[in-house]
mmCIF file of the N, C-alpha and C atoms, coordinates in Angstrom:
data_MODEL
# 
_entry.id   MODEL 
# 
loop_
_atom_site.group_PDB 
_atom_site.id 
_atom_site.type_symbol 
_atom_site.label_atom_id 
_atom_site.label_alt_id 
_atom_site.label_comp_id 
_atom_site.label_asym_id 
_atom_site.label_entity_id 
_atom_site.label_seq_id 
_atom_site.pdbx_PDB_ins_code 
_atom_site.Cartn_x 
_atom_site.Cartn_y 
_atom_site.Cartn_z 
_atom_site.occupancy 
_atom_site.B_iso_or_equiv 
_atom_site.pdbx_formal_charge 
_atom_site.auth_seq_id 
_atom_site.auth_comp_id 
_atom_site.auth_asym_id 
_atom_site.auth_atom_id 
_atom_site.pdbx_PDB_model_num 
ATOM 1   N N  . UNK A 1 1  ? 84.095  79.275 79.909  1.00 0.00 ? 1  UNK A N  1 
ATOM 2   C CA . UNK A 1 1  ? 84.348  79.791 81.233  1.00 0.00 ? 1  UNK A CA 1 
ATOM 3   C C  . UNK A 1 1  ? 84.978  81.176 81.099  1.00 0.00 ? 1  UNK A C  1 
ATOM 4   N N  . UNK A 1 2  ? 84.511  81.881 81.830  1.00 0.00 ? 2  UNK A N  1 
ATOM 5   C CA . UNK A 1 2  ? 85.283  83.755 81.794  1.00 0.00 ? 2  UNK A CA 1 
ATOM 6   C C  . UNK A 1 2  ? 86.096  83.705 82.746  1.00 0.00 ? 2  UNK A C  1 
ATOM 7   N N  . UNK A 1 3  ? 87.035  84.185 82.554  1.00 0.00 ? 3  UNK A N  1 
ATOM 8   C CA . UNK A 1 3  ? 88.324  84.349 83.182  1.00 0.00 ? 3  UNK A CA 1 
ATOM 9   C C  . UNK A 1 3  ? 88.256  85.691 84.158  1.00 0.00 ? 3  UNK A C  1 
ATOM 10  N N  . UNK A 1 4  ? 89.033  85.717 85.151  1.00 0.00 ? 4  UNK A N  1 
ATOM 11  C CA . UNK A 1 4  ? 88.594  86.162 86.380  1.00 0.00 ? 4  UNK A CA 1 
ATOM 12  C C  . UNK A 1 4  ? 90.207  86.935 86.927  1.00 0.00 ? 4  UNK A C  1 
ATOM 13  N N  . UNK A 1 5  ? 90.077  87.738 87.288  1.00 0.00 ? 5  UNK A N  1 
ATOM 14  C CA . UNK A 1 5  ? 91.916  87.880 88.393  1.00 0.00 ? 5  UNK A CA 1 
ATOM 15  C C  . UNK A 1 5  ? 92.617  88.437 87.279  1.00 0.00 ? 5  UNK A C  1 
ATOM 16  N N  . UNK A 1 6  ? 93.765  88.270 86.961  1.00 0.00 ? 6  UNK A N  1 
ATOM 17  C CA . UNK A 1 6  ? 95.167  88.550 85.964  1.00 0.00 ? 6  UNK A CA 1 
ATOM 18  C C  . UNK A 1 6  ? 95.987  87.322 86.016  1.00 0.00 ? 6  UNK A C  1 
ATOM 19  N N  . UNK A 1 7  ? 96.274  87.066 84.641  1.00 0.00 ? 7  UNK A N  1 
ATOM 20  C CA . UNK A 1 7  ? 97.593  86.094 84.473  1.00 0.00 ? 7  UNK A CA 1 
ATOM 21  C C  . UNK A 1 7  ? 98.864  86.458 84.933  1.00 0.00 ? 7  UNK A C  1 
ATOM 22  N N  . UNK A 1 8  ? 99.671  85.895 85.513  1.00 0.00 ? 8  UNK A N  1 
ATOM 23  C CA . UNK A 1 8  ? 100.862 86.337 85.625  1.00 0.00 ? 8  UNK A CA 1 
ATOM 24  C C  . UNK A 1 8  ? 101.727 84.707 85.255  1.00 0.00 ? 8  UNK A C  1 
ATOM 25  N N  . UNK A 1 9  ? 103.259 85.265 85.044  1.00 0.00 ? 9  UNK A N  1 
ATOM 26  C CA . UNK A 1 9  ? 103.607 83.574 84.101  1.00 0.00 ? 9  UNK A CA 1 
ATOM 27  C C  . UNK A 1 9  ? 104.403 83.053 85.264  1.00 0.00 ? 9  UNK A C  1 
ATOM 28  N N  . UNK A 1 10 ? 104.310 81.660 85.488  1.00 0.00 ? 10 UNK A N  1 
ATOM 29  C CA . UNK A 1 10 ? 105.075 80.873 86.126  1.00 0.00 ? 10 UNK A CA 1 
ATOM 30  C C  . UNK A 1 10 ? 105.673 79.789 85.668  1.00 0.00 ? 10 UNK A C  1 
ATOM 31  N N  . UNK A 1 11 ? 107.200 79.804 85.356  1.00 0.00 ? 11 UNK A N  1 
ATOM 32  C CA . UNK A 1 11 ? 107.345 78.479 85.321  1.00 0.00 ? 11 UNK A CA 1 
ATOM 33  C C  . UNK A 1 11 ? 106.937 78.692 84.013  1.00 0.00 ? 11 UNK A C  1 
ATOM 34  N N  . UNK A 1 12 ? 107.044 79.371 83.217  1.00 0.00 ? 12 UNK A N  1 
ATOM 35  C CA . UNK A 1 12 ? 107.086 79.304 81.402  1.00 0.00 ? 12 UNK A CA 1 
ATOM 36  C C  . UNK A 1 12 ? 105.298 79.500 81.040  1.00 0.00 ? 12 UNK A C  1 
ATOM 37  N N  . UNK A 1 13 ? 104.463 79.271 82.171  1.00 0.00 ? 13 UNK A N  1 
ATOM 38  C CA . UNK A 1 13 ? 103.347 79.140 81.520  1.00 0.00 ? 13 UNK A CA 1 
ATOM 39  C C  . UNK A 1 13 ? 102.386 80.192 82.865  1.00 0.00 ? 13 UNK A C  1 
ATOM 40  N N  . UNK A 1 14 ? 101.041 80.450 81.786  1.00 0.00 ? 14 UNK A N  1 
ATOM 41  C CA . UNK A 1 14 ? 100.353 81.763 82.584  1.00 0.00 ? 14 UNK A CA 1 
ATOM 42  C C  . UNK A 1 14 ? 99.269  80.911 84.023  1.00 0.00 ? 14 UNK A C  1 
ATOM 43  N N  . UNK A 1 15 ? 99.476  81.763 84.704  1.00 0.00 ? 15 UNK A N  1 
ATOM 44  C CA . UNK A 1 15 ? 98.638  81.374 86.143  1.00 0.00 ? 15 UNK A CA 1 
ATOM 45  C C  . UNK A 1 15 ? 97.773  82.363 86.403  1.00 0.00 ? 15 UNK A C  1 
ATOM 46  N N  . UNK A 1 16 ? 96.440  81.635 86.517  1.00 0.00 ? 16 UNK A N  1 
ATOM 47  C CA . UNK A 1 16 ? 95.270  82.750 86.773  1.00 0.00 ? 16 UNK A CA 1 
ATOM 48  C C  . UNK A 1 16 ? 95.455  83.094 88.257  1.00 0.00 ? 16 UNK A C  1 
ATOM 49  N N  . UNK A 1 17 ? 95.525  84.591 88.608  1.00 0.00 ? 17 UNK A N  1 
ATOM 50  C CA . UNK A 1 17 ? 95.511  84.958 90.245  1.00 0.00 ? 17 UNK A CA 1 
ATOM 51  C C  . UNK A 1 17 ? 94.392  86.099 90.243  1.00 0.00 ? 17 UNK A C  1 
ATOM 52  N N  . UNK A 1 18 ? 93.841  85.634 91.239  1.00 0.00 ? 18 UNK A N  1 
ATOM 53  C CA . UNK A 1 18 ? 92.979  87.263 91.866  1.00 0.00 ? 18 UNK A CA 1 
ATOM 54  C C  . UNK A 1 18 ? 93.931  87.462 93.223  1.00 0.00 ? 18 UNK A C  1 
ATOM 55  N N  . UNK A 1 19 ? 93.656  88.559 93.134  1.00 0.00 ? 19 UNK A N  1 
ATOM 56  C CA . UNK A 1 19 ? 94.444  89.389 94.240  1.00 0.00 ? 19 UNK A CA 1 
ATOM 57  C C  . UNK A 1 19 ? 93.527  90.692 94.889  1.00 0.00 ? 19 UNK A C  1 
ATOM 58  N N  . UNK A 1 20 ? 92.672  90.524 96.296  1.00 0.00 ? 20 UNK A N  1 
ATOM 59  C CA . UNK A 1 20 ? 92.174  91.822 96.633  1.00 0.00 ? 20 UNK A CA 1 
ATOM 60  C C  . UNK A 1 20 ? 92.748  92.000 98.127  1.00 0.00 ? 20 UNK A C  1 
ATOM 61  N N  . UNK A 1 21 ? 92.412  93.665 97.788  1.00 0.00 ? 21 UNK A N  1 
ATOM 62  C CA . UNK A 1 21 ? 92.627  94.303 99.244  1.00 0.00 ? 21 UNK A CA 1 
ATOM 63  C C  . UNK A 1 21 ? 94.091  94.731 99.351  1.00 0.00 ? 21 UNK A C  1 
ATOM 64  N N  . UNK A 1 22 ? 94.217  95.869 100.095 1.00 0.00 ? 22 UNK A N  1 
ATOM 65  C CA . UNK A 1 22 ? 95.630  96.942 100.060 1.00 0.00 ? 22 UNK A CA 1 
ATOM 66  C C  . UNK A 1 22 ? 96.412  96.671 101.702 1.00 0.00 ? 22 UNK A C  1 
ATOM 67  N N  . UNK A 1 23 ? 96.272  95.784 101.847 1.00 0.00 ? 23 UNK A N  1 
ATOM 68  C CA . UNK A 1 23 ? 97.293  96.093 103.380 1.00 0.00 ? 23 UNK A CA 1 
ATOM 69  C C  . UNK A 1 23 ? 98.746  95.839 102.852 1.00 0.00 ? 23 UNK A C  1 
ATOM 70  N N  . UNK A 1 24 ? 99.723  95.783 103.589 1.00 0.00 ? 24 UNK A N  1 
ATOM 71  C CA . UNK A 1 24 ? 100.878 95.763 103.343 1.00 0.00 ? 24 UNK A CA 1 
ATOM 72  C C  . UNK A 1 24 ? 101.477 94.671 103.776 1.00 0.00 ? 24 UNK A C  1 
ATOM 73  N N  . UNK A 1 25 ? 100.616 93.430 104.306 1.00 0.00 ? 25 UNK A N  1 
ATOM 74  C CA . UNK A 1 25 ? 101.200 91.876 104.061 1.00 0.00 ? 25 UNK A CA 1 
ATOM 75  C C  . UNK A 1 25 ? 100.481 91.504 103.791 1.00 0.00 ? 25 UNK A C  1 
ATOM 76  N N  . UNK A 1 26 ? 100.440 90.637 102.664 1.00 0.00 ? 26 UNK A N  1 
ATOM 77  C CA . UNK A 1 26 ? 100.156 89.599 101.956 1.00 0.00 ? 26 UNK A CA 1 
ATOM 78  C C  . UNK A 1 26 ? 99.617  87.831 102.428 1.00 0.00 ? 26 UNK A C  1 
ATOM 79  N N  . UNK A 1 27 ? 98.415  87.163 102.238 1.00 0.00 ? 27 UNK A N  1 
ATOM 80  C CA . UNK A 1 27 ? 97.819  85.784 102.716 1.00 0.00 ? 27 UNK A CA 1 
ATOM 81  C C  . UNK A 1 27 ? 97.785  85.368 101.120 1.00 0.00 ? 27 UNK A C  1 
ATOM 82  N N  . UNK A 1 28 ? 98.155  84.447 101.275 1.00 0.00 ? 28 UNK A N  1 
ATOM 83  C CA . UNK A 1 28 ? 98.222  83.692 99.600  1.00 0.00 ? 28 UNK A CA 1 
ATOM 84  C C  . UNK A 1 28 ? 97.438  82.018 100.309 1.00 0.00 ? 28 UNK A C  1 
ATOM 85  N N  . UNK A 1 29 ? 96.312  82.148 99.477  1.00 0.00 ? 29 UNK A N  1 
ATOM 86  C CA . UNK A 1 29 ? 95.702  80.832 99.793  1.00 0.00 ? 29 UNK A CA 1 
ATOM 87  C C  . UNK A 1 29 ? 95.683  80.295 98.741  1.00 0.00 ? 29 UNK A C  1 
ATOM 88  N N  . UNK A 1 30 ? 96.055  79.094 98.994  1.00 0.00 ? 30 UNK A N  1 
ATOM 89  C CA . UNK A 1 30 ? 96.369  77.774 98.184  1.00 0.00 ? 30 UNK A CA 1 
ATOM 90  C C  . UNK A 1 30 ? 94.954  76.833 98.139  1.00 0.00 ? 30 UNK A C  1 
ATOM 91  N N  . UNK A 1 31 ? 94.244  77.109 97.144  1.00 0.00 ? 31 UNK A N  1 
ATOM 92  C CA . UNK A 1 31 ? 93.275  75.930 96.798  1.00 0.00 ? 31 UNK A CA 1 
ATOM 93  C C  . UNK A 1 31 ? 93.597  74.615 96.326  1.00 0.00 ? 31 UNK A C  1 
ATOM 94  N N  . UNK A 1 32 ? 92.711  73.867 96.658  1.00 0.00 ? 32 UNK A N  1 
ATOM 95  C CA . UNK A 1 32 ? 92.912  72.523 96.248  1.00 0.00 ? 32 UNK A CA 1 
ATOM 96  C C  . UNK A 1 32 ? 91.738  71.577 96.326  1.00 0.00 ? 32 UNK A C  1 
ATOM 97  N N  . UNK A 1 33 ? 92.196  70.549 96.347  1.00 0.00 ? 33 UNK A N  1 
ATOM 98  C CA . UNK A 1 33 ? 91.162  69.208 96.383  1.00 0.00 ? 33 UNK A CA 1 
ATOM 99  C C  . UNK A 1 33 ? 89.781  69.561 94.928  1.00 0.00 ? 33 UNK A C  1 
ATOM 100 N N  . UNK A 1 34 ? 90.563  69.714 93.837  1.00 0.00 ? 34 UNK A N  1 
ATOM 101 C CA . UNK A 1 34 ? 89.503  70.159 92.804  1.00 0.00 ? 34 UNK A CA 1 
ATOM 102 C C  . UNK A 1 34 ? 88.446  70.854 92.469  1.00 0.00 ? 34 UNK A C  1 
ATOM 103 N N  . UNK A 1 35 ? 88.605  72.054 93.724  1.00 0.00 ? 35 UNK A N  1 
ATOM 104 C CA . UNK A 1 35 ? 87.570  72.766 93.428  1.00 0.00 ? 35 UNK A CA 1 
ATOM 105 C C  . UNK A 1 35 ? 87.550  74.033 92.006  1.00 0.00 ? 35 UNK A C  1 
ATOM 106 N N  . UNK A 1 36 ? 86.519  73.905 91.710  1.00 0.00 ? 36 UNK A N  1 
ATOM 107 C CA . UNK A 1 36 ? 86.060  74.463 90.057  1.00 0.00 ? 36 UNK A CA 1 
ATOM 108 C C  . UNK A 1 36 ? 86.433  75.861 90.319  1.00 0.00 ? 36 UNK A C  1 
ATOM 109 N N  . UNK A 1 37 ? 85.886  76.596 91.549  1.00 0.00 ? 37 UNK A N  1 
ATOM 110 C CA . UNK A 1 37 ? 85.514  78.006 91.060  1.00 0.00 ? 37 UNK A CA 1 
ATOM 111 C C  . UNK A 1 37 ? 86.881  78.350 92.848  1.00 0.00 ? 37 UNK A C  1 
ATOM 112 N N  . UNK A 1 38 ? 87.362  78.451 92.796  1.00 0.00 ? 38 UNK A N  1 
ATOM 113 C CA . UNK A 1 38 ? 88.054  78.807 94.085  1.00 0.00 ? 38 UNK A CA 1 
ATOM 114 C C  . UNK A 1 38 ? 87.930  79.915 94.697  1.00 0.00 ? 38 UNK A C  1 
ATOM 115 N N  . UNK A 1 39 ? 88.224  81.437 93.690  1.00 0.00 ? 39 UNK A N  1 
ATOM 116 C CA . UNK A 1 39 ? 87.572  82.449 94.104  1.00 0.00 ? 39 UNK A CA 1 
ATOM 117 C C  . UNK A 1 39 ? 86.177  82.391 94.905  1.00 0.00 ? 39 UNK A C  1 
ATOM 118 N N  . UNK A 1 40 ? 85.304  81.892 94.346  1.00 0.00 ? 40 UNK A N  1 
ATOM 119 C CA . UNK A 1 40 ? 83.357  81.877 94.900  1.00 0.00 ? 40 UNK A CA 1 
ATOM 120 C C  . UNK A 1 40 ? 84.022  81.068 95.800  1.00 0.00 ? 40 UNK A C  1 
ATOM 121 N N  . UNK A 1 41 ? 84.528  80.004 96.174  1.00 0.00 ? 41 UNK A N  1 
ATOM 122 C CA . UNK A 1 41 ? 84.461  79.019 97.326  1.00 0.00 ? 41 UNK A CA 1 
ATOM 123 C C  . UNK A 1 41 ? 84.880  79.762 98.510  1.00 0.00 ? 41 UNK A C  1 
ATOM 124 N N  . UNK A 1 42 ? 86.268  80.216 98.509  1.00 0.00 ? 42 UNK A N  1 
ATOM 125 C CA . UNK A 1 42 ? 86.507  81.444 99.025  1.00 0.00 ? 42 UNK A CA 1 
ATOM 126 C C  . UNK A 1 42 ? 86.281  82.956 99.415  1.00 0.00 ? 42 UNK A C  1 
ATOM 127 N N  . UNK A 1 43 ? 85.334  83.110 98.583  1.00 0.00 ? 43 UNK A N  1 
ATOM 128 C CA . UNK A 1 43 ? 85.010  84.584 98.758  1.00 0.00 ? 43 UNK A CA 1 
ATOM 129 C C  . UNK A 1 43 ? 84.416  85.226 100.057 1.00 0.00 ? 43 UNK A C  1 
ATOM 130 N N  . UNK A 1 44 ? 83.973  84.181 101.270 1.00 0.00 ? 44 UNK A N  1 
ATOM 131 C CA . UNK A 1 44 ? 83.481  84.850 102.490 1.00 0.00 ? 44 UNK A CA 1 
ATOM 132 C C  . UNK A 1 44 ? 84.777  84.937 103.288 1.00 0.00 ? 44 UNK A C  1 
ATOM 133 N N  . UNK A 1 45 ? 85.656  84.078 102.916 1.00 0.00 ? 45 UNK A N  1 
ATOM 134 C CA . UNK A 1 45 ? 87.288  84.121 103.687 1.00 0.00 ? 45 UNK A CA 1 
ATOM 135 C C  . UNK A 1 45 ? 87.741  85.414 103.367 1.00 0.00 ? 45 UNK A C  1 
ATOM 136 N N  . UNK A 1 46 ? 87.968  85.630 101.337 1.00 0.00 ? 46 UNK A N  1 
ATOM 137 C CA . UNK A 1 46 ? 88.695  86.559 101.034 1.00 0.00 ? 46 UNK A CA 1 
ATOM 138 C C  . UNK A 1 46 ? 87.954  88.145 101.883 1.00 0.00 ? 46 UNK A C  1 
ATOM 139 N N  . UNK A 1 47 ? 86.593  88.163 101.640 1.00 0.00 ? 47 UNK A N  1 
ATOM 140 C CA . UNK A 1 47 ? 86.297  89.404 102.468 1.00 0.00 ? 47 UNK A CA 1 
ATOM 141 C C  . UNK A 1 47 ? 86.621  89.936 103.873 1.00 0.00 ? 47 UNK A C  1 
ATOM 142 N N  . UNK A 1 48 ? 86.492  88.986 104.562 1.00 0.00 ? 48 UNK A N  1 
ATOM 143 C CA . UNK A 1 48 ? 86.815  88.869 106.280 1.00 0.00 ? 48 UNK A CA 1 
ATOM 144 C C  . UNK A 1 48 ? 88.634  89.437 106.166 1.00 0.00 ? 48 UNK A C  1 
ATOM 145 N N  . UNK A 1 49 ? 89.134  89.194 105.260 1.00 0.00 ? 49 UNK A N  1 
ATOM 146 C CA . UNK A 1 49 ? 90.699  89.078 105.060 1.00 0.00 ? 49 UNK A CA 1 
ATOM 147 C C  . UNK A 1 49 ? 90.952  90.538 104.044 1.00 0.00 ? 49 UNK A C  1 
ATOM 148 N N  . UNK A 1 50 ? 90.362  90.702 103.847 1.00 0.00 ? 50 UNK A N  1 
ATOM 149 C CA . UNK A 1 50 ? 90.794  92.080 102.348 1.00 0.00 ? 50 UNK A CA 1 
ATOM 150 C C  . UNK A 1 50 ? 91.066  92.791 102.925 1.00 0.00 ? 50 UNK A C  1 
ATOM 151 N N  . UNK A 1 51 ? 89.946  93.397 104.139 1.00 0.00 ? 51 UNK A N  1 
ATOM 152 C CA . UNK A 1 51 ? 90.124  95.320 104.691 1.00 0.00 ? 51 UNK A CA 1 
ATOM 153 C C  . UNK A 1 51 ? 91.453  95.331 105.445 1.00 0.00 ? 51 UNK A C  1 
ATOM 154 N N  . UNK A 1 52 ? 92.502  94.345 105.637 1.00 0.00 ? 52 UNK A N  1 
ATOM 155 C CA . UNK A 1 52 ? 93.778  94.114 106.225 1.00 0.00 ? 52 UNK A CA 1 
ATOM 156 C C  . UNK A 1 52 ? 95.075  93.732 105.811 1.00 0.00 ? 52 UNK A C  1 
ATOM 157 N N  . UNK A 1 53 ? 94.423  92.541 104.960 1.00 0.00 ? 53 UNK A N  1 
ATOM 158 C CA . UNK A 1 53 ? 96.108  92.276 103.900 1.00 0.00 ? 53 UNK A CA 1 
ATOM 159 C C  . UNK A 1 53 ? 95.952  92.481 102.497 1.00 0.00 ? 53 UNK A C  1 
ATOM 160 N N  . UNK A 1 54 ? 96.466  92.161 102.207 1.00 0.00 ? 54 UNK A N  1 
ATOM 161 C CA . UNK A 1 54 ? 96.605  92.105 100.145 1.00 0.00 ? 54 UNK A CA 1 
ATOM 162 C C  . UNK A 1 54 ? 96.222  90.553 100.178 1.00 0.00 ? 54 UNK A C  1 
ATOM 163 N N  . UNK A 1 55 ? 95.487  90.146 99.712  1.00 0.00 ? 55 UNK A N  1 
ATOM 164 C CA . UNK A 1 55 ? 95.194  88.759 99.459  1.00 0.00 ? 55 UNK A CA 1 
ATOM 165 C C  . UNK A 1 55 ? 95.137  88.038 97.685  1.00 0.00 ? 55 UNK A C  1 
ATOM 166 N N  . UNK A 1 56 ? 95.942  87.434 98.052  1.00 0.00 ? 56 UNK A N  1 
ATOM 167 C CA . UNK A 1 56 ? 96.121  86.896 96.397  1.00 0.00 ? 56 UNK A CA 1 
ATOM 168 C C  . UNK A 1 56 ? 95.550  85.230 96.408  1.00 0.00 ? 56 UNK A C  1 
ATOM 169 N N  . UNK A 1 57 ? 95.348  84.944 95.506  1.00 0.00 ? 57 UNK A N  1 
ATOM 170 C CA . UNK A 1 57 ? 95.121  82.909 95.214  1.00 0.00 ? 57 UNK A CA 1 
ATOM 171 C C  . UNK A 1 57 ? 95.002  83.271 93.779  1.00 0.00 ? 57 UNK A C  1 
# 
């Protein structure tokens, strides 16, 4: 699997995040229920959402 976003460490250990788009507040979406690829599952949300906040998951 290719790795995607930037690690950043939490909690002693590294967490994969993507983060797009420059506004000056921030939407942090929380995936769940086992989905594989979260970015792609998300990605028609994250666009609708980028040209306005900083969006991270």
């Amino acid at each position: 699997m290719q790795s995607y976003g930037q690690h950043v460490s939490v909690d002693g250990k590294q967490m994969n995040v993507s983060i797009q788009g420059q506004g000056e507040e921030t939407v942090v979406i929380l995936s769940g229920f086992g989905t594989a690829a979260p970015a792609l599952d998300f990605k028609p949300l994250i666009a609708e959402l980028s040209p306005y906040y900083k969006v991270s998951m």
